[in-house]
N, C-alpha and C positions, 0 to 999 in steps of 0.2 A: 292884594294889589302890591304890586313888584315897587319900589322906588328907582329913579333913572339912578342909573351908574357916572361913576364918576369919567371924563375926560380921557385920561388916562387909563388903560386897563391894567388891573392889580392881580400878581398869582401867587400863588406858592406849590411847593412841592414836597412830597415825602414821598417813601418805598414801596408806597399803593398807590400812586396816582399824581396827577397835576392838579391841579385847582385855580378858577377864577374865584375873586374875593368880590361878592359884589354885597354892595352897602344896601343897606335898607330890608327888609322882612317883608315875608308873607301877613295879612291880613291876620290878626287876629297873635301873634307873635311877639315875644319879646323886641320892645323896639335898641334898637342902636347895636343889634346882636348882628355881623357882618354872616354870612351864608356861604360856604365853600361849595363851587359849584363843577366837578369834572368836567374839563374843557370839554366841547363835542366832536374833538376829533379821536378819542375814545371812546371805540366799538362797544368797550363791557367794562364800565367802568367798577373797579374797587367796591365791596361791599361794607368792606374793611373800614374805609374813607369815612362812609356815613357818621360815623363815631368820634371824627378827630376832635372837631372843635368842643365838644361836650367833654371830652378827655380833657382839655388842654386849660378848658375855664373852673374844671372842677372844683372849686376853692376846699371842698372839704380832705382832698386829698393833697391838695399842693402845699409844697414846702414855705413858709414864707417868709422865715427867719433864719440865720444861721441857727445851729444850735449844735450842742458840746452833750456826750450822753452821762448822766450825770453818777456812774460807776468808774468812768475813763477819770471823770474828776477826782476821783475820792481816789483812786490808784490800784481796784481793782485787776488791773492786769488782764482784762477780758472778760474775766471769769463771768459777767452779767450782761455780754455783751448782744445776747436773744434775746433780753426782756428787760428794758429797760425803759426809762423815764430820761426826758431832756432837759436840758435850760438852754433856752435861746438868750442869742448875747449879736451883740452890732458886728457887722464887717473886720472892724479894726481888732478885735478879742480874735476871732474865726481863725484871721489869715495871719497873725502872730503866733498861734499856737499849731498850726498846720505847719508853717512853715518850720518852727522850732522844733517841732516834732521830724521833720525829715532832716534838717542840720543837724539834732543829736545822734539819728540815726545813719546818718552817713558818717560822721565823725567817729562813733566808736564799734560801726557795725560793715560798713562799705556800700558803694551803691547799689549792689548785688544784693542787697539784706533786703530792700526795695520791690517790692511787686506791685507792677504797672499794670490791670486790669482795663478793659476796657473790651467792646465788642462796635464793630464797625454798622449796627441798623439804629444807632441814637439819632441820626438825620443825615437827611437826601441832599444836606448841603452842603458845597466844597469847602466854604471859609469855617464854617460851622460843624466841625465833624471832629463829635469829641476827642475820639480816639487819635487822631491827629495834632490836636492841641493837647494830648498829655504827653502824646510819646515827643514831640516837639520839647516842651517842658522839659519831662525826665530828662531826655539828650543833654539838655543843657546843663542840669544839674550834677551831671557826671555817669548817667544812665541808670539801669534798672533790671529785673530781672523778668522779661518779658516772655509773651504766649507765641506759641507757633501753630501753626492751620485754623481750622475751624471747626464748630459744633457741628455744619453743617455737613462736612465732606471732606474731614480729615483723614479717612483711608483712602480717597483719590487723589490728595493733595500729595501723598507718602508714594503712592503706589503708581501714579499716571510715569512720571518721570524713568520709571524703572522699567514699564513696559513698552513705552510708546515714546520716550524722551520729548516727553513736555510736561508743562508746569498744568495746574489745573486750568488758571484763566487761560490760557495759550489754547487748550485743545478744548473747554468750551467756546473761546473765541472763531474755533474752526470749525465749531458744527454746520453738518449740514444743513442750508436754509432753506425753510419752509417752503417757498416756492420752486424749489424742487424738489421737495418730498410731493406736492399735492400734485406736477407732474408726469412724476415716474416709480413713487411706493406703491403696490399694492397692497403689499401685507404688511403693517405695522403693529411688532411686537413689541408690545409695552410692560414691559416687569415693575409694577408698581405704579403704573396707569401714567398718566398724563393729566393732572388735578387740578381743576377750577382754582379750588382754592389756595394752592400752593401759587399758580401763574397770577395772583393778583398782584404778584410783590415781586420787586428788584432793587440790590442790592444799587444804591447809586442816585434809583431816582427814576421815574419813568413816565413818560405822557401819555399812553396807550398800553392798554392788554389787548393781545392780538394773538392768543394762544389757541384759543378756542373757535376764533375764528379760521384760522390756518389749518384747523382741523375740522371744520366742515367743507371748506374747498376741496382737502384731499379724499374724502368721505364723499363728495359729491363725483369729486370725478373717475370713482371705482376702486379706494383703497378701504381697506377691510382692515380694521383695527381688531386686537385681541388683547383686551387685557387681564395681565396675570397678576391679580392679589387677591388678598381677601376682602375687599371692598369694591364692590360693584360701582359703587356709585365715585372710586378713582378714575371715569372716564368719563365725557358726557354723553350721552344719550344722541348717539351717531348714525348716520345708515350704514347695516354691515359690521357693523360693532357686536362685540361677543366678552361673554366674562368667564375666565377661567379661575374656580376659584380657589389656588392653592393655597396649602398649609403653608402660613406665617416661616418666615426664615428658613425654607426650603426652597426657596426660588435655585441655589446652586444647583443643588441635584437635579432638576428641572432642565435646567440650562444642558447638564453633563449628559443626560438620558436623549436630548435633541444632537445631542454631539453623536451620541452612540448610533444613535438610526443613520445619522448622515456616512457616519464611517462604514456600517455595515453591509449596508445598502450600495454604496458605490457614490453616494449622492454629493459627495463635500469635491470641493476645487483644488483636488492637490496640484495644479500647477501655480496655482496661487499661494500654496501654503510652501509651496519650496521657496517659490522667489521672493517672498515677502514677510516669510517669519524665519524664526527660527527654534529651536526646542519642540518641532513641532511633532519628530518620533518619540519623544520623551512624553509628551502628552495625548498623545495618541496609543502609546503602549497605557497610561492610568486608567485612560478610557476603557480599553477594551479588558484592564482587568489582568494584563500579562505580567505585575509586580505582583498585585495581590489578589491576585483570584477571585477577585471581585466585576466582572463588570459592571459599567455604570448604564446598564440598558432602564429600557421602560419598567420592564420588571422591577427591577431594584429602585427605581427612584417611585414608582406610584404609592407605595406605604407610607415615606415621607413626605412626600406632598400632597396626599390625600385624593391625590386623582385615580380615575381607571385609567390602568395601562393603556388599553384600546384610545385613548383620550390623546394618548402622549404621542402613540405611533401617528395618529393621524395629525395633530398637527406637524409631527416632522413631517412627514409625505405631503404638506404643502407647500413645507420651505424650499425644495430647489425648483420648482415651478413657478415661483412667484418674484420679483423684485421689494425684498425684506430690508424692513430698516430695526435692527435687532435694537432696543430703546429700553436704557435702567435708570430708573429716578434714583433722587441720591437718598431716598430715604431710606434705598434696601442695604447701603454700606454704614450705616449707621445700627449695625447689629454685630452682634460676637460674630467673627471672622470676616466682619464687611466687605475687606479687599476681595473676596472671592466670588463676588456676586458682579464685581464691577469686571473682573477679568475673565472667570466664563463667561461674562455676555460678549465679553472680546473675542474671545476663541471661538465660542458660536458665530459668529461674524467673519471669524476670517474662514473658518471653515466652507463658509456659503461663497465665499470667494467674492462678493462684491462692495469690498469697501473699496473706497476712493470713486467709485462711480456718483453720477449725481443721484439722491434723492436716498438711497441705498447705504447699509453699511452697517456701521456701530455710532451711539448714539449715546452719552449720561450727560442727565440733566434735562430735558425736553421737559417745559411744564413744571420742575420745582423751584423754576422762577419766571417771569414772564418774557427776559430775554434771551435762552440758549433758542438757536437756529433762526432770530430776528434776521429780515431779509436785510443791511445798512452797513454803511461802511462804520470801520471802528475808528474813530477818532482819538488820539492821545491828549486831552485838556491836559491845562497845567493843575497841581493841588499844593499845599498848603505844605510849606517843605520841611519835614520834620529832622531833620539831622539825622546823626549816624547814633546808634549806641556804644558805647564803649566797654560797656559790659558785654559779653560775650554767654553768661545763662541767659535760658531758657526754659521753659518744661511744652509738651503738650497743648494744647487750652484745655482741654479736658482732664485732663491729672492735675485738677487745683486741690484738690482735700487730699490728694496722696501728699501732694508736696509740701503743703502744711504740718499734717499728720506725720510726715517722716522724713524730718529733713536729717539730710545726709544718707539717707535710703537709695538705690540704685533700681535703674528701670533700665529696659531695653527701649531703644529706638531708632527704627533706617538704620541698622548693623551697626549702632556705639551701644556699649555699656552709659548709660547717666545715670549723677546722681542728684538728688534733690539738692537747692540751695535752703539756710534758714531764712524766714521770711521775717523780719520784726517789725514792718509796716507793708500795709497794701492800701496802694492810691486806686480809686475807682472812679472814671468817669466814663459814661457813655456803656447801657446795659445793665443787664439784671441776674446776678448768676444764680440769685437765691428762686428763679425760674428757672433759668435755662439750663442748667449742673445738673449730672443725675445724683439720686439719695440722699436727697434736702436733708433728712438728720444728720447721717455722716457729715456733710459739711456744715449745720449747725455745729456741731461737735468741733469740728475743725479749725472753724472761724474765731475759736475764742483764741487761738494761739499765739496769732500776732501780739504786738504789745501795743499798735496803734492801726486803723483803720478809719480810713479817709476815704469820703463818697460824694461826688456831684450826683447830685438829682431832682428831676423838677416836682417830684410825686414822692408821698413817703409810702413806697413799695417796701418790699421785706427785705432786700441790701439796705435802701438806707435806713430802717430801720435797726438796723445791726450793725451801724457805724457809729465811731466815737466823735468822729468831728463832720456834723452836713453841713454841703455846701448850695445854696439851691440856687439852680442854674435853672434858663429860661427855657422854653420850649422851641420849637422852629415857626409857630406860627407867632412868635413877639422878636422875631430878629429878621434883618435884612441879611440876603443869602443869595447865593443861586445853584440851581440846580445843572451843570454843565460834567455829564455820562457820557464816557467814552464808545457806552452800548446802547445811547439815543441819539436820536438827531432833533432833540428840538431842546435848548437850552432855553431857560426857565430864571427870571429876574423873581426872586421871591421876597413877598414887601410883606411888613407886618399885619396882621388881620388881628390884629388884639393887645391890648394894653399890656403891661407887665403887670403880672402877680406877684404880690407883697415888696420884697427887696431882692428877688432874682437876679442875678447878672449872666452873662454870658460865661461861656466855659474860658472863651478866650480871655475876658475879663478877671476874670477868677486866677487865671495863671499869669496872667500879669501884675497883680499883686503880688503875689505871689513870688515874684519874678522878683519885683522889685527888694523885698524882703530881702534877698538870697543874691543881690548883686549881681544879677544876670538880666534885669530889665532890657535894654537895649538890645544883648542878640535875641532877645525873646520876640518884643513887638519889631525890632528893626525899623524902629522907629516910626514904624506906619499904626496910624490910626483905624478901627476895624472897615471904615468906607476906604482910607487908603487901601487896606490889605483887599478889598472886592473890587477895587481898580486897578491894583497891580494884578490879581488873576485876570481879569477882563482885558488887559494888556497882552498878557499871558496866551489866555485864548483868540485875541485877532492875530499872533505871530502864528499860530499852530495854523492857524484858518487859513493866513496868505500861503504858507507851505502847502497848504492840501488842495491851494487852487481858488479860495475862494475868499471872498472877506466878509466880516463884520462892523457892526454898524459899533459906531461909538459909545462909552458909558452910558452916558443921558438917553442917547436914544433906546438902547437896550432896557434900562429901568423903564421909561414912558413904554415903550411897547408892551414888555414882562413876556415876550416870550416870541422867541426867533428861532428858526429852523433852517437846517443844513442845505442849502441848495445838490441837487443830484445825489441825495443818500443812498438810492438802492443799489445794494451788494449782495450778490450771492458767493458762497462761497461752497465746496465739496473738497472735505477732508481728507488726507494722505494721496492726494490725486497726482501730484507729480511724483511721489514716491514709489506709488503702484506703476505708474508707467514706465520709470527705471530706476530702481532699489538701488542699482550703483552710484546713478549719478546726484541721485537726491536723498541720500542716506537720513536716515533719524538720531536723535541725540540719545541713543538706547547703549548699550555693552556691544554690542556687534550692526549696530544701523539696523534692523530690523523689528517688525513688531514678536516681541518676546515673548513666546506659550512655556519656552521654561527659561528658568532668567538666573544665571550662575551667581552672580549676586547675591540675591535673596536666598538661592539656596545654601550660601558659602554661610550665612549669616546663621543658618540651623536650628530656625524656629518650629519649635514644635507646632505654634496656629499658623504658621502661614509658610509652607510651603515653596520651594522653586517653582513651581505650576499651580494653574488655576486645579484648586482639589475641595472634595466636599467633609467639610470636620462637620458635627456634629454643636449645634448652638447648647453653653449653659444649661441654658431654658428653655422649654421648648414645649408645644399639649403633644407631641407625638409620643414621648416620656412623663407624664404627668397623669395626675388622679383625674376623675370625670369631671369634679370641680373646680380642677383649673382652667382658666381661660387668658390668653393672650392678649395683653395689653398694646392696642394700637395708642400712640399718644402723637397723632399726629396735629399739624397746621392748621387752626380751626379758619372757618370764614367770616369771620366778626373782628379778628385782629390782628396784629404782626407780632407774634410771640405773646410776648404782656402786654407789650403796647394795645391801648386805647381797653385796656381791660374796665375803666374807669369810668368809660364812655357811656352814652345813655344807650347805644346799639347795644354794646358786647350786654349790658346791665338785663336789656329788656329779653335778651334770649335763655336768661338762667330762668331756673326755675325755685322759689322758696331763698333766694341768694344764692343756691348751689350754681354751679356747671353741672351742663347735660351731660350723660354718658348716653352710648346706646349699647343695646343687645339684642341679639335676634330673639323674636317671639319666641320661640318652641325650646330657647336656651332657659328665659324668663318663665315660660310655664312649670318648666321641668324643677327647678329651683325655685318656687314658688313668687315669684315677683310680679309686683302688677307696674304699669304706665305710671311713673309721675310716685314709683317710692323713694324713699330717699335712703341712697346705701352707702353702707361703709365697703370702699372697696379697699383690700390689704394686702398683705404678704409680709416675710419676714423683716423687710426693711424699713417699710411705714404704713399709716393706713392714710385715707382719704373721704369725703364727701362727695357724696352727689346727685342730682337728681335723676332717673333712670328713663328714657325715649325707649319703646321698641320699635325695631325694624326688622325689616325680612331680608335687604340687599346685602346682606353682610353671608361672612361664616359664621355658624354656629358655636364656636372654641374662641371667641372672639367677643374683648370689651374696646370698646372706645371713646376714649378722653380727651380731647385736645388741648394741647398745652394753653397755658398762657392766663389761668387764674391767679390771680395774684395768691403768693402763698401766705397761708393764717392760719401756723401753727397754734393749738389751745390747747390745755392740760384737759383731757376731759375720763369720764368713767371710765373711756376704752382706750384708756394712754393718750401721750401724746399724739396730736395728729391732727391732721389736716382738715379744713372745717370748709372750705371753699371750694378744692376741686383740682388742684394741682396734682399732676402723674407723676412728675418727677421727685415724688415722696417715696414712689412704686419703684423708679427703676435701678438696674445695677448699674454702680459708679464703677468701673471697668474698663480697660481697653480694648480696642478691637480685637489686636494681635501685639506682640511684641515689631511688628514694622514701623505701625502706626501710631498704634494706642488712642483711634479713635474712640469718641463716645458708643456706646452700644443703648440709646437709650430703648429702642424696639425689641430689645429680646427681654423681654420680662411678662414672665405669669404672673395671675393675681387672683385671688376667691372674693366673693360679693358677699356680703350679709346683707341684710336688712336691717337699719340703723333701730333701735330702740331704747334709744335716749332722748332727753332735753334734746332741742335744735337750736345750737351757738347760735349768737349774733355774729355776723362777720366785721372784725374789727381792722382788716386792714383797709377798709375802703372811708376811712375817718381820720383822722391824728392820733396822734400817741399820745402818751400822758404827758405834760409837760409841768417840772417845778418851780416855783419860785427864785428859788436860792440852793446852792449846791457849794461845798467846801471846795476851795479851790484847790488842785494839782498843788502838792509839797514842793514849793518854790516857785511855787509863778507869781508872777508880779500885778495879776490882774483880779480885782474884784466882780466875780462873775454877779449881775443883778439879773433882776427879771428883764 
């Protein structure tokens, strides 16, 4: 029996979903335990969600005290900063020695010495968003030496600009909307599918997934999807749906060999490709092979993509018959040479001549979040204003162990020579890199380097577990917030559903100590109190709202309600459409206004991985070069959590098997190498090994492991070395950049052999506390007697 609801209706929000808080339990239930319930105006709510609150009250994992790691004390220099023991100490000890730790460091080292970590999915809320409230902070404190793109889509973020002159958000903001795909695609080409469990999440905050949904309407009304990976089950089970299952990190050649029939054949739109690209004899001569003798026909590409030719011609000899919407997830640029996957699917696209048309065209991103191709206008909310930097480094996000590892070291990037800065402290709040980084040893190895490391976090994950000073910051379901997404229409009042855990504070709270400390108090808070700063945004967004035509209800009423929606949201939109219709008059922000097939630029820059044109290099790693016993490591997006998030959870908890995470393998991979359902394997290679429990499956390739990210990592010294006891891939993969454009992550291109574990079976120890001491010798010259 349900209990009545309060009066008032209460929500909150994160990057799977919205939620009503309704008080009271099911029959038989922990009473006073509040219930997060997906509003029902989502179709397929979050699977992810089920988990949060179980996450969020986990007391055996959550932080409760400050605490100082007790080697930083005694003045190890790092050296023990993997494996260490704490002493917890009050607020006042924490933020006195945090803070003097960055006053010494900017005093004899510059703000630059400073590395400002953070990753923008710590929460769906605008006041509350850590990354915001650091880089805010740093700014004030004289800046820092900050990350550029993302894990997610740093070779689109390098490369969009250069071929189609826009920024990432800009040209997902202009995808084609779904409701005109489900009226006018027939053929939806999907490299790398279109995946449930990737479209659970958005970046921001979201009230609906409607991914899945969008894709049985167009499915219903006679569009014919085809997806190309190695996982079948990246698409859902559609009418008309077909699975193509190519070789892991050959989608280029793929792409290039569809180029080739269209060119040979007569079938591609060369009036299109005059008026609206350019470089387009330069890549049409690669194609056919008149540099290097090479063409890139079906022949040539079916060895590495493991398909029969006959396979490859017949799908070209669909494509100019058909209204094609050419579609790459971003998880295919997230491999060695990634830019090349995202730009032949460009050049396939323009070859077919129908971009700018509605429903039709080119497409990255559909599906690896829940909102590219949302049918709504884009609204600009206000957020939380962070100041300017004044430091002018940066690295990659993904080159964090090279820049540790070798500061003063030079890298290529977007055509500059850089060099690494030295780091002698890194602030971390909001994210997990000791998940999300690839070659978790390498950057174990790396992280001891600093002289000081500083971490906000509500869970002792393996970051903060490897920090010298924690800070433990509260969750989103113990703070007031709102969720207001320039890529939603329904803004979201999100009120606490649970008490505070031990001595938490807010992140904001945290740097305003902080603040204070360091004589910057006042431009930090600007004198507003945290319900002040969620009424100046609220302020913020009724100006934006009268500008776009419409209004909003006042504070109070907004809190009472918990959640308001855009009057007249729906928006479609079809990308480069006034461009296609006259190239002179609506030129692009590219080298010559046009979309780029070979881009002077990039080639001036004279990288050996990345090319002036979309071209097929050859990935590191690869099964088409590899022993029988290798097999390719997919580590993708699991459906149980958002990276780590809610790893903790009692969902993500009850899907492992033995404590491990699942891997699968197809049967007849598992027969061949002797494995049964439900062993438990060490999976390795030369850079780490791993745990895990083993599922067979048949929808897969055969050359083909699957791990999905997001086990919390628990490193243990065991028989078979160091390594991974839990389940974590990124033990597996190469710390690498994509190309010298980019230098995105590559964490998809990595092989790995399976054994069958035959040792003792660890406890897993990251899902408990750490050791913690009594008493620890204090820092040579501090003033403060560290007690229990």
């Amino acid at each position: 029996m349900t209990a009545s609801r309060n009066k008032a209706a209460r929500y909150t929000a994160a990057h799977w979903g919205t939620y009503e808080i309704e008080d009271g339990c099911e029959e038989g239930s922990v009473p006073d335990v509040p219930r997060l319930m997906p509003v029902g105006l989502d179709p397929q709510p979050s699977q992810a969600g089920r988990g949060w609150m179980s996450s969020a009250s986990d007391v055996a994992t959550r932080i409760r005290r400050p605490a100082i790691r007790r080697g930083w004390l005694d003045g190890d220099g790092g050296a023990g900063r993997n494996d260490d023991a704490f002493v917890e100490v009050g607020w006042d000890v924490a933020l006195d020695l945090a803070a003097g730790e960055l006053q010494r460091v900017i005093a004899d080292h510059g703000n630059a010495a400073i590395y400002g970590g953070s990753y923008g999915w710590a929460s769906a809320g605008r006041f509350h968003h850590a990354q915001s409230q650091l880089r805010r902070f740093l700014n004030l404190t004289g800046g820092y030496t900050a990350a550029r793109d993302t894990y997610s889509h740093a070779a689109a973020e390098v490369l969009l600009p250069h071929v189609v002159g826009m920024s990432m958000r800009d040209f997902e903001d202009s995808l084609t909307s779904w409701p005109l795909i489900e009226a006018n695609c027939s053929l939806f080409l999907a490299f790398g599918g279109v995946s449930d469990r990737t479209a659970q999440i958005a970046s921001g905050g979201t009230a609906e997934h409607e991914v899945g949904h969008w894709m049985k309407r167009a499915a219903a009304n006679g569009m014919r999807t085809v997806c190309i990976s190695p996982l079948k089950s990246d698409i859902a089970d559609l009418p008309g749906a077909s699975w193509l299952p190519v070789r892991a990190n050959s989608d280029v050649a793929l792409m290039l060999a569809l180029c080739h029939e269209l060119l040979v054949n007569g079938w591609h739109d060369e009036d299109f490709l005059r008026r609206c690209t350019s470089g387009w004899e330069d890549f049409r001569d690669y194609v056919l092979g008149a540099r290097d003798d090479v063409p890139k026909s079906p022949a040539w590409a079916a060895p590495f993509c493991d398909l029969p030719e006959a396979d490859i011609r017949a799908l070209a000899a669909e494509l100019p018959n058909n209204k094609v919407m050419v579609s790459v997830a971003w998880g295919l640029q997230r491999a060695d040479h990634g830019e090349q996957a995202i730009w032949a699917g460009l050049a396939l696209a323009c070859l077919l001549g129908q971009i700018g048309q509605p429903g039709t065209g080119f497409a990255f991103g559909y599906g690896s979040t829940t909102t590219p191709g949302r049918p709504k206008r884009l609204i600009g909310w206000p957020a939380m204003p962070q100041g300017r930097n004044p430091v002018e480094e940066f690295i990659p996000v993904a080159r964090l162990s090279d820049m540790l590892l070798n500061p003063g070291g030079t890298y290529a990037y977007n055509g500059a020579l850089r060099r690494y800065p030295e780091i002698r402290l890194v602030y971390w709040a909001g994210g997990n890199p000791f998940h999300h980084h690839q070659d978790l040893l390498r950057l174990e190895t790396a992280w001891t380097a600093p002289e000081t490391v500083i971490v906000h976090d509500h869970s002792w994950t393996a970051t903060a577990r490897r920090a010298d000073i924690v800070l433990p910051c509260t969750t989103s379901l113990e703070r007031t917030d709102m969720m207001i997404s320039r890529r939603d229409p329904r803004l979201v009042h999100m009120s606490p559903a649970m008490p505070v855990i031990g001595e938490a504070r807010s992140d904001h709270t945290i740097f305003g100590g902080l603040a204070e400390r360091m004589d910057i108090a006042d431009d930090f808070t600007d004198g507003r109190s945290e319900e002040e700063w969620l009424r100046w945004l609220w302020a913020g967004a009724q100006a934006v709202a009268q500008q776009e035509g419409f209004a909003l209800p006042d504070y109070e009423t907004f809190r009472d309600r918990g959640l308001v929606t855009v009057p007249d949201a729906d928006e479609t939109r079809t990308p480069f459409e006034e461009f296609v219709a006259d190239p002179d008059a609506a030129p692009l922000a590219t080298e010559n206004g046009k979309i780029t097939l070979f881009n002077r630029r990039i080639d001036a820059m004279d990288l050996a991985d990345c090319p002036g044109h979309p071209a097929w290099l050859e990935p590191r790693e690869w099964t088409y070069r590899a022993p029988p016993d290798r097999l390719h490591l997919i580590s993708n997006q699991p459906n149980l959590r958002l990276h780590s998030q809610l790893d903790n959870g009692d969902t993500a908890r009850a899907a492992k098997r033995r404590g491990r995470e699942v891997c699968q393998m197809h049967a007849q991979t598992a027969e061949r190498l002797g494995f049964a359902k439900g062993d438990i394997v060490c999976i390795r290679n030369d850079r780490g090994a791993c745990l895990a429990s083993l599922e067979l499956k048949d929808d897969m390739r055969a050359d083909c492991l699957v791990l999905p990210t997001g086990a919390w990592l628990d490193l243990q010294d065991t028989h078979a070395g160091r390594i991974d006891v839990h389940g974590n891939p990124n033990v597996l993969t190469i710390d690498k950049g994509a190309s010298g454009l980019s230098q995105g992550n590559i964490s998809h291109t990595t092989l790995v052999r399976v054994e069958k574990w035959d040792g003792p079976l660890p406890d897993i120890a990251v899902h408990s506390q750490p050791e913690f001491v009594e008493r620890a010798r204090p820092l040579s010259g501090s003033p403060y007697e560290l007690a229990s």
